[in-house]
N, C-alpha and C positions, 0 to 999 in steps of 0.2 A: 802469363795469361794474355792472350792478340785479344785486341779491341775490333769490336767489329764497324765498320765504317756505316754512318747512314745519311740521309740527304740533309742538305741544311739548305736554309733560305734566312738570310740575315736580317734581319727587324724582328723577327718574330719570337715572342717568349716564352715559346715550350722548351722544358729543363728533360735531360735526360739523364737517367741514370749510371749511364758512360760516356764517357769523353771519346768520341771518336776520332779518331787524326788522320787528316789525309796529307797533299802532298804538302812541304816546307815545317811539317810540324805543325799545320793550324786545326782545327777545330771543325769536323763537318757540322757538330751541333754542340752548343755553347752549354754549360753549367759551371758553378763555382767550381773549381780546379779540388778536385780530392787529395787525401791525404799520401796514399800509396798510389803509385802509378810508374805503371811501365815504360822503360825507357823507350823514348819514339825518335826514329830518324829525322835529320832535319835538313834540308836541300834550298840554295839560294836559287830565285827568281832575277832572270834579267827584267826589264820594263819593256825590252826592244827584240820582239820574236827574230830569233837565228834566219838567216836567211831559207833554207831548208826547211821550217816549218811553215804547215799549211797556213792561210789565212781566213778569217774570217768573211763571209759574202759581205758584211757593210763593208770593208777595208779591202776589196779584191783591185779596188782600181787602182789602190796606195800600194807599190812596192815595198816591201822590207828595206829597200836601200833608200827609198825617201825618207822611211822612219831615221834609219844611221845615218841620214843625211841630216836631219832636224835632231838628233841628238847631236852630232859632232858641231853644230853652230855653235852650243851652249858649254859645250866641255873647255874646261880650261888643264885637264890632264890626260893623258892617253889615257886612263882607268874607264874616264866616264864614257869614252866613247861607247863603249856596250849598253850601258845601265845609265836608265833616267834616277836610279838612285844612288849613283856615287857609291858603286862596293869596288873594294880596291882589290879583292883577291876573288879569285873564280875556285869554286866549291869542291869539294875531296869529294874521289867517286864513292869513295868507302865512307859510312859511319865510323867515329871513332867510341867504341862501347866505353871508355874510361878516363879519365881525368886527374892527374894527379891537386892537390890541393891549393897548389899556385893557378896553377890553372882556372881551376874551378873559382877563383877567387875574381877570374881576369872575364871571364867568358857568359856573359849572361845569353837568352836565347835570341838566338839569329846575329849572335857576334862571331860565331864562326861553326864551321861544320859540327856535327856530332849529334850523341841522343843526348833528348833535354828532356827533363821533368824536376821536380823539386826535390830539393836536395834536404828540407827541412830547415837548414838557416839565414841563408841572407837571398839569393835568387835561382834564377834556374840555370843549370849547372846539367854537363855528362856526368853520369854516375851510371852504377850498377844497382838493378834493383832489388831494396832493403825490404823486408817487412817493416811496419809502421810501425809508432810506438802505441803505446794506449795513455801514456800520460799526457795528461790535458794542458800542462803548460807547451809542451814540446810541438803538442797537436794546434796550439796557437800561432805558433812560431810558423810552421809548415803551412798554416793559411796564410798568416799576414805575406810570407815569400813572395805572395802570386800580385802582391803590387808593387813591388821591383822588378815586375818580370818584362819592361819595356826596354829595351836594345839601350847600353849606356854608348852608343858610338849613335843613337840618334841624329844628333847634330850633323852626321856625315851623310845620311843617308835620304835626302829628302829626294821628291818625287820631283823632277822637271816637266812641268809642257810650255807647253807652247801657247799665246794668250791670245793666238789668230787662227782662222780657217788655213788650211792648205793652200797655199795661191794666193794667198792677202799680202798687203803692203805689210800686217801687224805681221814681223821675226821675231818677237822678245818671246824670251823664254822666264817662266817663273816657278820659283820654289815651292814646293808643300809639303809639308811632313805629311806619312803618308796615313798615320792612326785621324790627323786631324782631318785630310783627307776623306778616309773613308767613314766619319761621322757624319761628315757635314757634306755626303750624299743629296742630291737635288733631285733625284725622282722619287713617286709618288709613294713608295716602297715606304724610306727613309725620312721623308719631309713631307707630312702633311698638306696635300694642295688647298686647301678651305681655310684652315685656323692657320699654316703654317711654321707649325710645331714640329719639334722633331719625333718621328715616329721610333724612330730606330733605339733598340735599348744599347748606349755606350757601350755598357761593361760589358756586351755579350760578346764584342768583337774582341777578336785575339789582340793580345798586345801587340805582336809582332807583325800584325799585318802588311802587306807589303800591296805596290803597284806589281802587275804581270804584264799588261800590255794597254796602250793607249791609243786611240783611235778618235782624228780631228773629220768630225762632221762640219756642212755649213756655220751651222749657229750651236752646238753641244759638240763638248769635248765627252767622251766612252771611256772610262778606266775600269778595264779587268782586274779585281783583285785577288789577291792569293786565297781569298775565301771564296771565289767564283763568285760574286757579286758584282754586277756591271752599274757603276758608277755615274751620274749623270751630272755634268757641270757648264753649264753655259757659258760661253766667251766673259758678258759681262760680271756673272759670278766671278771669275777666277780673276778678273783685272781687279776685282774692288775687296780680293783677299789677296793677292799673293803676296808671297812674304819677306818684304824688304830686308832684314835682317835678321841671323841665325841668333843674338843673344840682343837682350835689350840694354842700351849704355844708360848707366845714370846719370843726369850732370844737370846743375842748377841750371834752369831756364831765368831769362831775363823777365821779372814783372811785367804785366799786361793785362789788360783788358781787353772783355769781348766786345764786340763791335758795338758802340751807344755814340748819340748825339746829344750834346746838353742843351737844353734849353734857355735861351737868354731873357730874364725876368723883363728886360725891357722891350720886349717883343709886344706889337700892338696885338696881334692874335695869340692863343692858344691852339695847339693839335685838337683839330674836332672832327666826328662825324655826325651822320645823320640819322636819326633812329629809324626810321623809315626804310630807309636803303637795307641800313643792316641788317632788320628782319627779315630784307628780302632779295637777296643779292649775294652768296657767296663771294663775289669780287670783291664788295663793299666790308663784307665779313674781314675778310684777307688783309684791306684796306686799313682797318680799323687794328687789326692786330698788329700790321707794321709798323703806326704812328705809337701805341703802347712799347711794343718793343723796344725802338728805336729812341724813342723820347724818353719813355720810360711813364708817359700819363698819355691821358686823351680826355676829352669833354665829349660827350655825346648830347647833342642839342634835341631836341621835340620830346623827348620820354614822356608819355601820358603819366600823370601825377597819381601814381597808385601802385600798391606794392607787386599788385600780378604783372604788370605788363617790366616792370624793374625786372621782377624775376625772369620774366622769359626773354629779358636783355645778357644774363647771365651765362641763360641755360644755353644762348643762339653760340655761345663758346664751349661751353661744356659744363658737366655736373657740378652742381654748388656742393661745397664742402661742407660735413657739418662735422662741429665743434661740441665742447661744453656750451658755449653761446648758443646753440641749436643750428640748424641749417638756413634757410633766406632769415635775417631779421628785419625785424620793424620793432622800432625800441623808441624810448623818449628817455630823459636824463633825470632817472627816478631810482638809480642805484640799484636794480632788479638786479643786476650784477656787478660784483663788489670788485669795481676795476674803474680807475682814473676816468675812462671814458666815458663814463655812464652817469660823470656828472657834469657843474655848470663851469669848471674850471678850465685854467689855461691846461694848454698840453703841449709839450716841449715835441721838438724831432722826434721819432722813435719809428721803427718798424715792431710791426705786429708781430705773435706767432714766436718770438725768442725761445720761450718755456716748451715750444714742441720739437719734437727729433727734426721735423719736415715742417719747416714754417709755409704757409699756405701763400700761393706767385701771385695771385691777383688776386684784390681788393674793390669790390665796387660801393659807390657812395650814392643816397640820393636824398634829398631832404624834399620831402613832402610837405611838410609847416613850418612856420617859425614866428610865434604870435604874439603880444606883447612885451616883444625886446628889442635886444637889439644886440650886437657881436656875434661871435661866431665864424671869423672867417675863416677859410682854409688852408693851412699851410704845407708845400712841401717841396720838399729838399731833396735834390740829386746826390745820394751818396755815391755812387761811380766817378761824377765830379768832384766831390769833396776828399774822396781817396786822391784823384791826381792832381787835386791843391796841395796835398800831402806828400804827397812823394815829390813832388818839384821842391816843396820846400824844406822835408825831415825824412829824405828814405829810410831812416833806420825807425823814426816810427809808425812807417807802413809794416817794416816788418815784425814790431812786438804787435802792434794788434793782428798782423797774418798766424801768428804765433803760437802767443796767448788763451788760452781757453777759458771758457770763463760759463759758471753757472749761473742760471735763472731759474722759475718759476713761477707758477700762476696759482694764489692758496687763497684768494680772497673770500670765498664761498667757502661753506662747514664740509658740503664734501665731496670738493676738489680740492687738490693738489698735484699740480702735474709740472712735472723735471723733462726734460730731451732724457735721449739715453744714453750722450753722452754730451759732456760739454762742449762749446763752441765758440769758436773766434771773431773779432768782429766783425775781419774781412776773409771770408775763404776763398782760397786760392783752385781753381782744377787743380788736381795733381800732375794730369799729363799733359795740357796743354798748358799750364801756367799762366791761368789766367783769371780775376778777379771775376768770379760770376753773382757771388750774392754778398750784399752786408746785414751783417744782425748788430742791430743798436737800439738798446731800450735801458736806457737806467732807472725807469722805474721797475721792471721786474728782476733786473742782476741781482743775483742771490749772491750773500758774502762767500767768498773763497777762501777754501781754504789749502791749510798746508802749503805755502807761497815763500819763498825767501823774502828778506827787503829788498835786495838789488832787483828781485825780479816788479815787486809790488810797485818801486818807484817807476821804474822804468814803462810799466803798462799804465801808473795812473797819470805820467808824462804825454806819453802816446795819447790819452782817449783825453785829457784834457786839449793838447791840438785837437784833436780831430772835433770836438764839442765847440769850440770855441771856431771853426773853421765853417760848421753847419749853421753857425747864428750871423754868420757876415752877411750883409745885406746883398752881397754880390751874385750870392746864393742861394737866400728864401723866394720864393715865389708864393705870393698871396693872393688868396680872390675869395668871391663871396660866394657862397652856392645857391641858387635859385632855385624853385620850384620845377620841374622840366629838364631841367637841365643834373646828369650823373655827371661822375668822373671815376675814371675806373685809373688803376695805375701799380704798377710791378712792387711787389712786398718785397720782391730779394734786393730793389735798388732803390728807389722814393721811400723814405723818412717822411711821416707826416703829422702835422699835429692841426691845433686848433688853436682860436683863440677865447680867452672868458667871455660867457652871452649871457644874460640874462633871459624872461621870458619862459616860454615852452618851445623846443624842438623838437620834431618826429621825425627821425630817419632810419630810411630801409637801405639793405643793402647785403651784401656776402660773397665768400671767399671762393677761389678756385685752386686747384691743384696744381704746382708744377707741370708734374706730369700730365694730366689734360689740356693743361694750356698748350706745352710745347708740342704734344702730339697733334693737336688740332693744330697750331700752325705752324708745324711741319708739312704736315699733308697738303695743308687749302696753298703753301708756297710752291713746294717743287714736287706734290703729285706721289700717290702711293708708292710707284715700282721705283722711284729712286732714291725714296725713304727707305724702301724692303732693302734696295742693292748696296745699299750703305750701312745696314745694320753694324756698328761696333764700328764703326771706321773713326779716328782720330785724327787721320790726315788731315793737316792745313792747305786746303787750297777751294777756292772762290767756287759757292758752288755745292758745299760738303752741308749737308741736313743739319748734319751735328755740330755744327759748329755754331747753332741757335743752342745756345746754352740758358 
C-alpha cells in the first residue's frame, strides 16, 4: 500500500492518520509511528549543497565553494570535507529491500542506506513488509521500538557551523547534534517570542532528523533541515550552547565554594543600606542584594516601625513566602506556634526551613517593641566560614557531613507534620560545579535516624560535633541588638542564627523569600535580561556567567 505524501509544518499538532515520508525517510506529517508500515526508502543528506545544485536567493552571494571552504577549516578527516555531519560513507543508489538478522541487529535508521520501518523488536531495521500481529504484548513491543529509533552512531554525526558571520575575525567552528539542534530552533515558529517557551512539540520531529544545508547571515545562522524546516540561530545562541564535548567525564572535583566574603565580628560597621533608597532606586535595590549575597546579612537602617511598610521591604525583592507560620508575620513569644522560637529562651545557631524539601533563601527580621525587659540579642554565624574552618582543620569531616543524610521535621502543632521529601546533608555540595552553596543545621528539629551503622553514626556525630563546637567560637559569632527601625535580612542557605534569653514582651515582624525569587531578581537587576536568557543552563566557570549566583 504507497503512503501518500502531504504538507507538513513542524511545531504544529495536527495528527494524521498516515505517516507520510518524504525524502531520507522523514516524516511530511508527524503521528505516533503505527504498528504495520511500509517499507520506505531512506537516502543520506550532505549539510554542504554539491557544487551543481541551485542556491538559494539569501545564499546567491555565498559560493558553494565557500561553504567546502568553511567546512574543510573544521574537518579533521577527508570524510568530513563533504558533510557538516561527519557521515563517513556516501549513500547506495539503490534501496536495499532486506536485511539479514546480523544486520538488522547493527543498523538502526539513518545508519546506513535501505528501507526502514519497525521490525517489532528492538529498533528500526530493513525488512520486508509483515502483516501485524494482533497480540497486544507484541503490539507493545512494536510501539515502544520507536524510542530506540535515534541513529546509535549519533555521537559521529553532529552538525558543524560556524560561530561568526562570513568575513568575521570569529573561524571557530562548533558542534550540535542535530535532533538538539532542531528542538531548540529560535524562530517565532519553534520558541515562543513573549513567554519564551518552546513552542515546538519534541516528539513530533523525526528521530533522525538531519542538517541539509546551512546558510551564515550578518547576525543568524539558517539551517535547512531534512524536515524542510528553516532553522533560526543567532551567533550569540550558538557560542553559549556549542558543545564542548561528545561524552561527559566523571571525576571528583576539588571542594569549593561559591564566591562569599566573611565578615569580621570586630568590624566597627556592619553591611547596611538605606530604606529610602531602596524603595526607590533599583540601583540601590541591586546594591542591597550584593551586600546580602556577598556577606551573607545586611542591616537596613530608617524602616518606618510598622509591619506594612516591613512588608513592602520584602516584597521591593519579591514575593513573600508562605509557610504553615502563614505568609508576612507579626508575632510576639506567646507559643501561638509550638517551635523554640516563639518563646523567651536562648536559641543556639540553627538555619530555618531543615523540615522542608526547599528551605526558604531569605529571612527578614524587624522588632517593632521590646517593653519591660531586657535581652534579646541577635546572633549569627557564617556557616560558609565555618565549613572552611573545617576543612583546613578535618577534611574528612567536611566530607561525612557533605555525605551524610539526615532527617528533620516540623510536628509541634496537632496538625502539622512536615518531613523534606527526601533527606539532607548538612552541607550540599552542586553536583556539577562542586561547590558548597547551602548549609542545613538545626538540631533542634533532626529527627532520629534511622537504619545507620555505628561506624557510620560515630563518624557523623564526630563530624557535626566539630562543626557545632567551631559555630560557638567567639572568632565566629557575631552579636548585636535589634532596634526599633532598624531590620536585618540575611541568607537562610548560609547564616545560622539564633537569639539570646529576654525577658519582657517582644513584637516581631518579618518573612521568608524563595530561593528562586531571590536569585532571579538578582540575576536580572546584576547582568540584565538578554544575558540571563543567553545563558540559560550554562554551567560554565568563567567571570561573568549569571549562574554562577548560586
Amino acid at each position: 500500500m504507497s503512503v501518500s505524501a502531504r504538507h507538513f509544518r513542524i511545531g504544529l499538532t495536527t495528527k494524521y492518520t498516515r505517516l507520510a515520508v518524504g525524502s531520507r525517510g522523514l516524516p511530511n506529517a508527524v503521528r505516533p509511528l503505527a504498528l504495520n508500515r511500509q517499507p520506505v526508502p531512506i537516502r543520506r543528506y550532505s549539510s554542504i549543497p554539491p557544487e551543481n545544485e541551485t542556491t538559494s536567493a539569501q545564499e546567491k552571494q555565498i559560493s558553494s565553494d565557500t561553504f567546502s571552504e568553511s567546512a574543510k577549516k573544521t574537518s579533521t578527516t577527508p570524510a568530513a570535507e563533504t558533510s557538516a555531519t561527519d557521515e563517513r560513507k556516501s549513500p547506495s543508489a539503490e534501496p536495499v529491500n532486506k536485511t539479514s538478522s546480523t544486520e538488522a541487529n547493527g543498523n538502526t535508521l539513518g545508519d546506513g542506506d535501505g528501507t526502514a520501518c519497525i521490525n517489532g523488536k528492538e529498533n528500526l531495521t530493513a525488512t520486508t513488509n509483515e502483516a501485524s500481529t494482533t497480540d497486544s504484548e507484541t503490539a507493545d513491543r512494536k510501539t515502544n521500538a520507536e524510542f530506540d529509533s535515534i541513529p546509535k552512531n549519533a555521537a559521529r554525526r553532529f552538525v558543524s557551523v560556524r560561530l561568526g558571520p562570513l568575513g568575521s575575525n570569529v573561524t571557530r567552528y562548533g558542534e550540535f547534534g542535530p535532533f538538539f539542534l532542531r528542538e531548540n530552533c529560535q524562530c517565532p515558529l519553534c520558541l515562543h517570542p513573549e513567554t519564551k517557551q518552546r513552542s515546538v512539540d519534541t516528539f513530533s520531529i523525526h528521530p533522525a532528523v538531519n542538517a541539509k544545508d546551512i546558510i551564515y547571515g550578518p547576525n543568524v545562522v539558517e539551517v535547512l533541515f531534512s524536515d524542510e524546516h528553516k532553522g533560526l540561530y543567532p551567533y550569540s545562541w550558538l557560542n553559549s550552547h556549542v558543545n564542548l564535548t561528545t561524552e561527559r567525564k566523571t571525576f571528583s572535583a576539588p571542594f569549593k565554594f561559591r564566591e562569599f566574603s566573611s565578615y569580621n565580628p570586630d568590624q566597627d560597621s556592619y553591611p547596611e543600606v538605606e530604606y529610602s533608597k531602596v524603595m526607590s532606586d533599583d540601583a540601590a535595590l541591586l546594591a542591597w542584594l550584593d551586600e546580602i549575597y556577598k556577606w551573607g546579612f545586611c542591616f537596613v537602617k530608617g524602616v518606618p516601625v510598622d509591619p506594612e511598610s516591613t512588608k513592602a521591604l520584602l516584597e521591593r525583592i519579591a514575593f513573600i513566602r508562605h509557610t504553615h507560620y502563614g505568609g508576612f508575620w507579626d508575632f510576639t513569644s506567646d507559643l501561638t506556634f509550638k517551635d523554640t522560637a516563639y518563646t523567651t529562651e536562648f536559641l543556639g545557631a540553627h538555619t530555618d526551613n531543615t523540615y522542608f524539601t526547599d528551605p526558604a533563601r531569605l529571612q527578614l527580621f524587624h522588632l517593632l517593641s521590646h517593653t519591660d525587659g531586657h535581652g534579646g540579642a541577635s546572633l549569627l554565624v557564617d556557616g560558609f566560614k565555618a565549613a572552611s574552618i573545617m576543612r583546613q582543620e578535618n577534611p574528612k569531616h567536611c566530607g561525612v557531613l557533605a555525605a551524610t543524610k539526615q532527617p528533620y521535621h516540623s510536628s509541634g502543632n496537632e496538625d502539622v507534620c512536615i518531613q523534606p521529601a527526601e533527606q539532607a546533608p548538612v552541607f550540599k555540595i552542586h553536583p556539577e560545579l562542586s561547590r558548597l552553596y547551602q548549609v542545613r543545621w538545626n538540631n533542634y528539629d533532626r529527627a532520629a535516624k534511622r537504619n545507620w551503622g555505628l561506624k557510620e553514626q560515630n563518624r557523623w556525630y564526630n563530624a557535626a560535633r566539630h562543626f557545632n563546637n567551631i559555630i560557638q567560637r567567639p572568632g565566629v559569632e557575631i552579636w548585636t541588638q535589634l532596634q526599633p527601625g532598624t531590620a536585618l535580612i540575611f541568607d537562610n542557605w548560609r547564616m545560622l542564627h539564633g537569639r539570646s534569653e529576654f525577658t519582657g514582651k517582644r513584637r516581631m515582624c518579618g518573612g521568608y523569600i524563595n530561593n528562586d525569587d531571590f536569585i532571579s531578581r538578582y540575576r536580572l537587576l546584576k547582568y540584565g535580561r538578554e544575558k540571563v536568557i543567553d545563558n540559560l543552563g550554562n554551567l560554565a566557570y568563567f567571570k561573568g556567567n549569571p549562574n554562577l549566583l548560586l
